[in-house]
MDAnalysis code that builds the backbone (N, CA, C; Angstrom):
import MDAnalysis as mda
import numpy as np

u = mda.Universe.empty(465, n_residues=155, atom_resindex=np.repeat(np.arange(155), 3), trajectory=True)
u.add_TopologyAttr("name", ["N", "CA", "C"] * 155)
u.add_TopologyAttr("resid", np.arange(1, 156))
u.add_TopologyAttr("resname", ["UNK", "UNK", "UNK", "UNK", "UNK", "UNK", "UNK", "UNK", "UNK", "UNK", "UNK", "UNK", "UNK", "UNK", "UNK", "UNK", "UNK", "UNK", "UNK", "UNK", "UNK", "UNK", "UNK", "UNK", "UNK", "UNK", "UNK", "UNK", "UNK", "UNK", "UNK", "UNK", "UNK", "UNK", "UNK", "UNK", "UNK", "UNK", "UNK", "UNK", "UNK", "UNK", "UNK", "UNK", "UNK", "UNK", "UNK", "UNK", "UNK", "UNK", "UNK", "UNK", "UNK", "UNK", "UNK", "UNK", "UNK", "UNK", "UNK", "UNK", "UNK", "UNK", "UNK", "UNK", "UNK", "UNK", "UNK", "UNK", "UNK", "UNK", "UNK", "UNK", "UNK", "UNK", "UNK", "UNK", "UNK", "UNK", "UNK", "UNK", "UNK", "UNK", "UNK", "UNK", "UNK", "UNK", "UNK", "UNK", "UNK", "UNK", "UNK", "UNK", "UNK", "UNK", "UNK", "UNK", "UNK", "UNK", "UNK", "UNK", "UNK", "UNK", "UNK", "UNK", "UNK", "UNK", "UNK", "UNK", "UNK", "UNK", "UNK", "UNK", "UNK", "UNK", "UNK", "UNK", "UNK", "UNK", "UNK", "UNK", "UNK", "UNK", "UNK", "UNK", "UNK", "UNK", "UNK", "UNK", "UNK", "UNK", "UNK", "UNK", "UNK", "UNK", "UNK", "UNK", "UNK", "UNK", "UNK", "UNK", "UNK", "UNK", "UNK", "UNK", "UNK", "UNK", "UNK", "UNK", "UNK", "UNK", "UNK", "UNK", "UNK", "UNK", "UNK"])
u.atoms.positions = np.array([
    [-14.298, -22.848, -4.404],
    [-15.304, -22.107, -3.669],
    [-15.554, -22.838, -2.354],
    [-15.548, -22.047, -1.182],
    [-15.822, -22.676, -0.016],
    [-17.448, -22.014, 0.576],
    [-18.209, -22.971, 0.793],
    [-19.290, -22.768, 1.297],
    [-19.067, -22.752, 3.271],
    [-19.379, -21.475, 3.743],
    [-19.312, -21.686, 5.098],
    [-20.606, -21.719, 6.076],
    [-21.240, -22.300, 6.726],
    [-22.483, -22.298, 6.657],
    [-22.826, -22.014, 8.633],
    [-23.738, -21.618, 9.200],
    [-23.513, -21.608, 10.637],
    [-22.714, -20.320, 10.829],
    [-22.329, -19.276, 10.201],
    [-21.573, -18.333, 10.472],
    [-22.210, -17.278, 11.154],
    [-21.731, -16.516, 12.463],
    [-22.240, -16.189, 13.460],
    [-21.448, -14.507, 12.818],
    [-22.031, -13.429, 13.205],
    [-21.650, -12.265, 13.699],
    [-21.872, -11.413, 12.375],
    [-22.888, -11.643, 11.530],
    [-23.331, -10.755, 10.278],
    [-23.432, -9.397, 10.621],
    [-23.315, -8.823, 10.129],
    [-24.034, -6.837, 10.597],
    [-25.478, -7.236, 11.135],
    [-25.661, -6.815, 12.162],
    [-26.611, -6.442, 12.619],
    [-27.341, -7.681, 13.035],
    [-26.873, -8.914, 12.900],
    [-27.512, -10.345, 13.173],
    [-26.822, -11.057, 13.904],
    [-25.882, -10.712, 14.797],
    [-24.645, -11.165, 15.394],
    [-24.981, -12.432, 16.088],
    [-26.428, -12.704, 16.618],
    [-27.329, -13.605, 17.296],
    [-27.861, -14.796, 16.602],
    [-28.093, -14.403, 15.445],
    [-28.636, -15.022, 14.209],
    [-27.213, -16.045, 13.536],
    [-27.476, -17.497, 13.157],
    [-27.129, -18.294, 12.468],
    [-26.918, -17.505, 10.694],
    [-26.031, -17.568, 10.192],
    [-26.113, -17.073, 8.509],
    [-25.364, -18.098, 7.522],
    [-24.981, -17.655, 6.111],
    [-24.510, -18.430, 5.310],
    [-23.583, -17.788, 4.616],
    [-22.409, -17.975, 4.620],
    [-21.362, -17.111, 3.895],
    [-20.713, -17.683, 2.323],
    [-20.543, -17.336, 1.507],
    [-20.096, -18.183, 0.302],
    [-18.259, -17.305, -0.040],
    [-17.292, -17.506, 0.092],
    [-16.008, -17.355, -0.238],
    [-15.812, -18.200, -1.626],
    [-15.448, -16.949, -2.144],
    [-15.411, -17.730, -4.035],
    [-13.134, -16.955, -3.871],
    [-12.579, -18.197, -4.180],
    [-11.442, -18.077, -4.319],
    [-10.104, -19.248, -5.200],
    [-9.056, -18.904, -5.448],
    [-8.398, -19.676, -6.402],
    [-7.403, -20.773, -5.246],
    [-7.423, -20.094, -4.068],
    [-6.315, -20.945, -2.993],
    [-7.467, -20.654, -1.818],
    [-8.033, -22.293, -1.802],
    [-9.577, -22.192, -0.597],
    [-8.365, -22.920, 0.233],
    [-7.285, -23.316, 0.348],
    [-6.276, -23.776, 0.799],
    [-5.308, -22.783, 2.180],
    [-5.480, -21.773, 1.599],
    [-4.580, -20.482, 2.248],
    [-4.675, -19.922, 3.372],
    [-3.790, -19.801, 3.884],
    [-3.866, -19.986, 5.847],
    [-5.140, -18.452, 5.764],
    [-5.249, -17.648, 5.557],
    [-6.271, -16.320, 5.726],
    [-7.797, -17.217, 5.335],
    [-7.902, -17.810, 4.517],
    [-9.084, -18.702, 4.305],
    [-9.646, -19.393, 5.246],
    [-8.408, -20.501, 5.415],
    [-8.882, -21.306, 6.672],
    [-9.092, -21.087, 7.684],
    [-8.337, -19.735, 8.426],
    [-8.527, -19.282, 9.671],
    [-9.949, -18.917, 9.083],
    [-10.531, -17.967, 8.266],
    [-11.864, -17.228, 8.383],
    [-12.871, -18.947, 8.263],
    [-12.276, -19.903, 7.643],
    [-13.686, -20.998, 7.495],
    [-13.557, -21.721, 9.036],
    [-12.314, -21.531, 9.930],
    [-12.696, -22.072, 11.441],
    [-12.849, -20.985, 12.542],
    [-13.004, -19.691, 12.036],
    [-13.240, -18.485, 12.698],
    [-12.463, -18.519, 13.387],
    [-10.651, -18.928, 13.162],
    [-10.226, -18.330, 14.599],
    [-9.410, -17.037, 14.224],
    [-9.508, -16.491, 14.997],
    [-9.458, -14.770, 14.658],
    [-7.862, -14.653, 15.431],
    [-7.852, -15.624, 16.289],
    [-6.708, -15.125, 17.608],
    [-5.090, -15.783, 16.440],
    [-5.661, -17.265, 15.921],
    [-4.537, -17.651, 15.227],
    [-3.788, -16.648, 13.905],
    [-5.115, -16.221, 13.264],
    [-4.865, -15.557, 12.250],
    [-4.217, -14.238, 12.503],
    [-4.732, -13.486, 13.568],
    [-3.795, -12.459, 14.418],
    [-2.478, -13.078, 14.759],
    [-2.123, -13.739, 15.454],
    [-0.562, -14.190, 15.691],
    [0.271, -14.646, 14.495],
    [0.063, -14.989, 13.652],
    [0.485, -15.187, 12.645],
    [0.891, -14.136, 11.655],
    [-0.263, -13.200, 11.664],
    [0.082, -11.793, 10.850],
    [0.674, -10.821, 11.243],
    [0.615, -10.739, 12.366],
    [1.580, -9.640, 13.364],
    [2.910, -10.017, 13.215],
    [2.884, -11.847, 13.291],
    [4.877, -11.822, 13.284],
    [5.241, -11.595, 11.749],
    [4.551, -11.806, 10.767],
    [4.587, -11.405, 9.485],
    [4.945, -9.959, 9.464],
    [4.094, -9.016, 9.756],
    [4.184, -8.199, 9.556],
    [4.958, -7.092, 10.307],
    [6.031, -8.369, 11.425],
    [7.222, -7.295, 11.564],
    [8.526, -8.129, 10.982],
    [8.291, -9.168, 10.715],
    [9.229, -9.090, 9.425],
    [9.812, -8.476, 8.817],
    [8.960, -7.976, 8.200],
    [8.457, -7.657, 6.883],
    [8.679, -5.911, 6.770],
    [8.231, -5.060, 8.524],
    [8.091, -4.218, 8.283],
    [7.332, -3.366, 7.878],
    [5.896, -3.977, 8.092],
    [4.506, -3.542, 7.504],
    [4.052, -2.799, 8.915],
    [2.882, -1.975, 8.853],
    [2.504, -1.499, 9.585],
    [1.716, -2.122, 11.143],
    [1.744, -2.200, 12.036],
    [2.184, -1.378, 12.809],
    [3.876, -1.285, 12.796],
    [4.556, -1.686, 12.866],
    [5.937, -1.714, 12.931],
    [6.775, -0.770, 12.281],
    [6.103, -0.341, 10.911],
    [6.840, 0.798, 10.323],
    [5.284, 1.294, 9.568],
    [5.848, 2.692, 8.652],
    [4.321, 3.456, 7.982],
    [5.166, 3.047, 6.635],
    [4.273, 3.157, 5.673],
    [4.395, 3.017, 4.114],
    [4.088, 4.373, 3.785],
    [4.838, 4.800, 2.740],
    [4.656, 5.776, 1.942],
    [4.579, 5.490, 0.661],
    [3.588, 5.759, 0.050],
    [3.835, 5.951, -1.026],
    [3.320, 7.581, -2.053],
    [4.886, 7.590, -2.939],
    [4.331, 8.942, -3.983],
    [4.298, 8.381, -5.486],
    [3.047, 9.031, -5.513],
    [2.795, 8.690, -6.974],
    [2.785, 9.929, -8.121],
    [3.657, 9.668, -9.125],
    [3.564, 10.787, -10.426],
    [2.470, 10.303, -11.257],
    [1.286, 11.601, -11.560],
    [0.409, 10.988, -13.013],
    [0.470, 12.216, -13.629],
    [0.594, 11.951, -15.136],
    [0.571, 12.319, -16.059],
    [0.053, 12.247, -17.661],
    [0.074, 12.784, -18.500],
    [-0.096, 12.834, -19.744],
    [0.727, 12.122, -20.830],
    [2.187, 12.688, -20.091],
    [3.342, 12.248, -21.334],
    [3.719, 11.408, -20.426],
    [4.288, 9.932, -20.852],
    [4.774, 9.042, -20.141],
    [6.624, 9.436, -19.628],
    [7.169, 10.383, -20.955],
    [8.537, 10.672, -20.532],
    [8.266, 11.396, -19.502],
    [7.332, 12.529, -19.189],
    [7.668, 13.199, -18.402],
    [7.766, 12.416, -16.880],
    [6.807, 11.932, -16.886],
    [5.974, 11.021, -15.933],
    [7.245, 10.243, -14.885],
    [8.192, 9.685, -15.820],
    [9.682, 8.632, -15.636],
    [10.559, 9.903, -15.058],
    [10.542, 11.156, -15.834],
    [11.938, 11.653, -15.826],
    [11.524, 12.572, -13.787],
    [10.006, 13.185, -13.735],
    [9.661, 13.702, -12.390],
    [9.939, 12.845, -11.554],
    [9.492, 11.257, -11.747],
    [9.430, 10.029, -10.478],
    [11.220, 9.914, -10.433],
    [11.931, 9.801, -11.382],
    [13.459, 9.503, -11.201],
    [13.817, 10.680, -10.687],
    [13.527, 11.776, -10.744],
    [14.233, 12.951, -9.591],
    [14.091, 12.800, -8.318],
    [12.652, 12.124, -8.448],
    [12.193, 12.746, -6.644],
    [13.118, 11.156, -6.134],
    [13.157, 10.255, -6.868],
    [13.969, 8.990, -6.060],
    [15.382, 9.397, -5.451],
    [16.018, 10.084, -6.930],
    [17.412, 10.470, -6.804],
    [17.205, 11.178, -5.339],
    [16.504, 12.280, -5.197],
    [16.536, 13.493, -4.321],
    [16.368, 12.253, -2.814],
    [15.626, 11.548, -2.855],
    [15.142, 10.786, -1.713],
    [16.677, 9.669, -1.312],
    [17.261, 9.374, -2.336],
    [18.263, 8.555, -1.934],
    [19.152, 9.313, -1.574],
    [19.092, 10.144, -2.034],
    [20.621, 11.106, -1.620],
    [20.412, 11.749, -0.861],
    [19.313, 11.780, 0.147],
    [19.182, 12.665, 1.467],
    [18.044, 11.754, 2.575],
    [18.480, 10.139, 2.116],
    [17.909, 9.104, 2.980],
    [18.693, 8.849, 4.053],
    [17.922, 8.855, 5.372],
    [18.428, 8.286, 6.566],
    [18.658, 7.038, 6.411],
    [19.037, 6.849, 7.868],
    [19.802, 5.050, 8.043],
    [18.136, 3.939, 8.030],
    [17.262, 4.687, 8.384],
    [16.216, 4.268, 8.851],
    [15.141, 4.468, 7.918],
    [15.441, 4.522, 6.301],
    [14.824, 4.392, 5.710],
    [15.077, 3.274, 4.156],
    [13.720, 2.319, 3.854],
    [14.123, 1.917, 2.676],
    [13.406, 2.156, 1.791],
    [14.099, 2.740, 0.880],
    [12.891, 4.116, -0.628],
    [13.302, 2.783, -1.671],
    [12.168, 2.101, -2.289],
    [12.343, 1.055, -3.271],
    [11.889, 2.209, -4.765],
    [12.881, 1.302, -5.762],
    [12.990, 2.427, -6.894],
    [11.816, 2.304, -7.274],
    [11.449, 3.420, -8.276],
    [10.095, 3.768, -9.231],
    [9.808, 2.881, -9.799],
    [8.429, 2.797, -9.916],
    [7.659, 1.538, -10.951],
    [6.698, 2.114, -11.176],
    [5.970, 1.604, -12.526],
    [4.410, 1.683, -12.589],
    [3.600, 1.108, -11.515],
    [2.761, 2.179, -11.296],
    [1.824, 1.653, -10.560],
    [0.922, 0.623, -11.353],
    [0.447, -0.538, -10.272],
    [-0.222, -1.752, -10.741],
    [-1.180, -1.223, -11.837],
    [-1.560, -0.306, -11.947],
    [-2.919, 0.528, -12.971],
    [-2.193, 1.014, -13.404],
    [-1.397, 1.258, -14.644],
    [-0.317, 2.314, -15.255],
    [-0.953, 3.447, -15.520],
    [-1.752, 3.456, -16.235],
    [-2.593, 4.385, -17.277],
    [-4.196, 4.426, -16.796],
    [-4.671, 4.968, -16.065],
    [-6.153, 5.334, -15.811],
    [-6.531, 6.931, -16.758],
    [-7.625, 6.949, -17.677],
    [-8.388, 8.131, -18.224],
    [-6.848, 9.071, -18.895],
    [-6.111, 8.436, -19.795],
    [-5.156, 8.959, -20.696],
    [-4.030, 9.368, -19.567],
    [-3.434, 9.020, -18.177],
    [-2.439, 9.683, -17.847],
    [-1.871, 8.239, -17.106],
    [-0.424, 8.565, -17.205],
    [0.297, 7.353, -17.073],
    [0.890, 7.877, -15.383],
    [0.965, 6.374, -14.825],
    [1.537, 6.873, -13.616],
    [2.259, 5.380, -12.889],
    [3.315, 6.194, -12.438],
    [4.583, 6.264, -11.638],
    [4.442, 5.506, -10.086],
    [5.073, 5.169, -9.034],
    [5.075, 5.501, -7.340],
    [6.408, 5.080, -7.446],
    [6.595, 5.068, -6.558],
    [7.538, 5.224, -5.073],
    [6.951, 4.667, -4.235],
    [7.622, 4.010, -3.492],
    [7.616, 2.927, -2.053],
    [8.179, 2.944, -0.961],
    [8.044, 3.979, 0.128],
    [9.089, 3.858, 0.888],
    [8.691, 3.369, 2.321],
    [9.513, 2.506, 3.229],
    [9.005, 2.194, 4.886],
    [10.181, 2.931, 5.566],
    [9.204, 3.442, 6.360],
    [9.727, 3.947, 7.412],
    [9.069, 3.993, 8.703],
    [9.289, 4.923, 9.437],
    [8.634, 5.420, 10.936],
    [8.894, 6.856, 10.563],
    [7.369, 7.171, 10.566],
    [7.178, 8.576, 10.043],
    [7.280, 9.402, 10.843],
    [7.925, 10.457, 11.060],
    [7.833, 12.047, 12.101],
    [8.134, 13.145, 10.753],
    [8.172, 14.278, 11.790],
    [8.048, 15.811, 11.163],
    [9.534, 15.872, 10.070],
    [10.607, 15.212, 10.691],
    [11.146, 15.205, 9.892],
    [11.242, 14.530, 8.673],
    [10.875, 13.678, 8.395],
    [10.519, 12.810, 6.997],
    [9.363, 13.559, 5.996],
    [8.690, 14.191, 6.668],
    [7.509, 14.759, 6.051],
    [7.966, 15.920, 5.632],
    [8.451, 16.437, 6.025],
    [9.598, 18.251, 5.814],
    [10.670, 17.383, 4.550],
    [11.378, 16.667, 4.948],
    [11.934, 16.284, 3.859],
    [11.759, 15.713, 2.595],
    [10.064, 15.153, 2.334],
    [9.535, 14.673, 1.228],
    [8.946, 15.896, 0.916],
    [8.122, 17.055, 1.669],
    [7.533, 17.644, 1.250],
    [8.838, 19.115, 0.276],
    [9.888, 19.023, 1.036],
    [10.882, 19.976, 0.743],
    [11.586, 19.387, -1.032],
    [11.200, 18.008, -0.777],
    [12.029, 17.310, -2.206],
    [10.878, 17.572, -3.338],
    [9.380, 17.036, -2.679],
    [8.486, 17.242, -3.992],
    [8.334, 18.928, -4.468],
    [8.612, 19.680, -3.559],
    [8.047, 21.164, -3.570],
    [9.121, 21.497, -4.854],
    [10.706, 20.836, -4.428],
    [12.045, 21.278, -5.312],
    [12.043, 20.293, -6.316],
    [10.861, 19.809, -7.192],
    [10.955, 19.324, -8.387],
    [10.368, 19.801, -9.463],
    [10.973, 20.195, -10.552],
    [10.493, 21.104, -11.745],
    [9.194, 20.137, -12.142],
    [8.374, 20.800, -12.680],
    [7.216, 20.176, -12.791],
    [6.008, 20.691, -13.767],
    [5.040, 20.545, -14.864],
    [3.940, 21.385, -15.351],
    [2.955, 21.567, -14.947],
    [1.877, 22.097, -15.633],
    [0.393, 22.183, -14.979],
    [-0.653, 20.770, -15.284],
    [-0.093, 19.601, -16.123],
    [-0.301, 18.752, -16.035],
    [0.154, 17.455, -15.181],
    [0.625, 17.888, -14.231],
    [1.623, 16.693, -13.180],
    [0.830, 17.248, -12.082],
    [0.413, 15.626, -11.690],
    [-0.200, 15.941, -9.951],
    [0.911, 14.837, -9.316],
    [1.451, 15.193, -8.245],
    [1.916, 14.312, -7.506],
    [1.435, 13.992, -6.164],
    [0.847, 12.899, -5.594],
    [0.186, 12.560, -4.419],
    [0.951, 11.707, -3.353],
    [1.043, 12.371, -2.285],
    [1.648, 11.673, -1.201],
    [0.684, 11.056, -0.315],
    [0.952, 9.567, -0.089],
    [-0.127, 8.614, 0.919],
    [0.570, 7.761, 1.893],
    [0.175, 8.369, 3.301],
    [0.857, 7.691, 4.253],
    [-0.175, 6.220, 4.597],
    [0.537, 5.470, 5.096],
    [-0.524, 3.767, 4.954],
    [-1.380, 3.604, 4.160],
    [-1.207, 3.248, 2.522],
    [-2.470, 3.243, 1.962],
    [-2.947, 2.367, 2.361],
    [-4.918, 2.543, 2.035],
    [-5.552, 1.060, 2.630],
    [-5.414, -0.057, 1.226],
    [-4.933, 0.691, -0.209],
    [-5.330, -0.054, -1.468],
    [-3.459, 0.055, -1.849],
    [-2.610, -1.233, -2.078],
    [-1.487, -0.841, -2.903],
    [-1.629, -1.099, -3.878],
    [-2.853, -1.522, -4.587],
    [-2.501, -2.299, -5.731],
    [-3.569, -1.415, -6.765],
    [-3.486, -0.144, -6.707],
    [-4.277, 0.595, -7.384],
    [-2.903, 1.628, -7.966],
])
């Protein structure tokens, strides 16, 4: 646990001296330390070259589609079509990582699926996911949700 104390720019107290408490397992970790010496500019340069690495947003958009369901077969056999359909009509400029459970498998009895894909999103990528999910057999128990940049991946 890191106690930060003197911390300037609270909501609405930006003027005002405050006290911040960070409860964590790595008080060690460069995102930590930048926030316990407030430098905002280091922690920006650092994450930006990360995150074209990497391929994270700004640099590319994330997609992700998620299958939920009831029956877990069904759940596998909808998410393995729409991959197949996505690999076999993927540009050069895209990387579709295979199906997994989502980090939450099972929320309120229905099991669920995603898909991962980066890219740089236009009309055509969106015509073509929307043309692949539209052409997948499917019941009245299957929702499938498409999310461009989620703010949560780990839901």
């Amino acid at each position: 646990m890191i106690y930060l104390h003197k911390w300037h720019g609270r909501a609405g107290r930006e003027n005002e001296e405050g006290n911040v408490i960070i409860q964590t397992y790595n008080p060690e970790s460069f995102p930590i330390q930048c926030a316990k010496e407030q430098d905002y500019i280091k922690f920006y340069n650092q994450e930006i070259k990360l995150r074209k690495v990497l391929k994270y947003p700004p640099f590319c958009d994330i997609i992700k589609i998620e299958v939920s369901e009831r029956n877990e077969h069904n759940v596998t056999k909808i998410i393995n079509q729409i991959y197949e359909k996505l690999v076999n009509s993927q540009a050069n400029d895209m990387s579709i990582f295979a199906p997994m459970p989502s980090p939450i498998s099972k929320i309120k009895n229905r099991y669920r699926w995603r898909i991962i894909i980066k890219c740089i999103i236009g009309n055509n990528v969106i015509n073509k996911i929307n043309s692949i999910i539209n052409g997948v057999k499917t019941n009245q128990d299957t929702r499938i949700s498409v999310e461009v940049n989620p703010n949560n991946m780990g839901v």
